[in-house]
C-alpha positions in Angstrom: 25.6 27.9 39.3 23.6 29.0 36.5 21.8 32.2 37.3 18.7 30.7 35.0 18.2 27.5 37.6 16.8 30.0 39.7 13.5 29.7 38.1 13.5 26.1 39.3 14.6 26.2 42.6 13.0 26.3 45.7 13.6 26.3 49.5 14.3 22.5 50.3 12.6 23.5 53.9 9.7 25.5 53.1 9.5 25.3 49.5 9.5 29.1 49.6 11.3 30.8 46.9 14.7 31.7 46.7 16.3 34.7 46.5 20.1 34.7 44.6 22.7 37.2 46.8 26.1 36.7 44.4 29.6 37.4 45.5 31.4 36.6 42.5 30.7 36.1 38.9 31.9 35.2 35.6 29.5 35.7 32.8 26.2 34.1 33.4 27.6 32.0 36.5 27.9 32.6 40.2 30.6 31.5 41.3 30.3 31.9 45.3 27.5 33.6 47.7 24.1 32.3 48.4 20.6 31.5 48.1 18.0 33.0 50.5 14.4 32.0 51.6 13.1 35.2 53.0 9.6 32.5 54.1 12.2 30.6 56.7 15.6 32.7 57.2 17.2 29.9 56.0 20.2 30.7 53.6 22.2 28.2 51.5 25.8 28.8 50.1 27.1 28.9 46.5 30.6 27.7 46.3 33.1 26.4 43.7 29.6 27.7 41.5 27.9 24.5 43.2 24.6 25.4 45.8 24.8 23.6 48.7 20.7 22.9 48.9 20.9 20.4 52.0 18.2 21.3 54.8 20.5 23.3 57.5 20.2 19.8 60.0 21.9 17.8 57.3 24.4 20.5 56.2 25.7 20.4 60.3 25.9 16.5 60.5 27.8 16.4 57.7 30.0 19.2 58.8 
């Protein structure tokens, strides 16, 4: 994931912004971690540099 989307993004719950916690990087892209609403305690992973922004009921159905 691009670390400029996050001027664009937005808690798919609350609409609440999100904040960007990175576990690995290479050059401008995040590769894994996660994006945090601090508005719902909702967190959404970043893997394979793709962020997973499916509300938390969807993400477990399709689990």
């Amino acid at each position: 994931m691009k670390k400029d989307l996050m001027d664009i993004l937005a808690c798919p719950v609350c609409k609440g912004e999100l904040e960007l916690r990175s576990e690995k990087e290479e050059g401008d892209e995040v590769i894994t971690g996660s994006l945090e609403c601090a508005a719902c305690n909702e967190s959404y992973p970043i893997e394979d540099s793709i962020p997973n922004l499916l509300p938390p009921d969807l993400r477990r159905e399709l689990a």
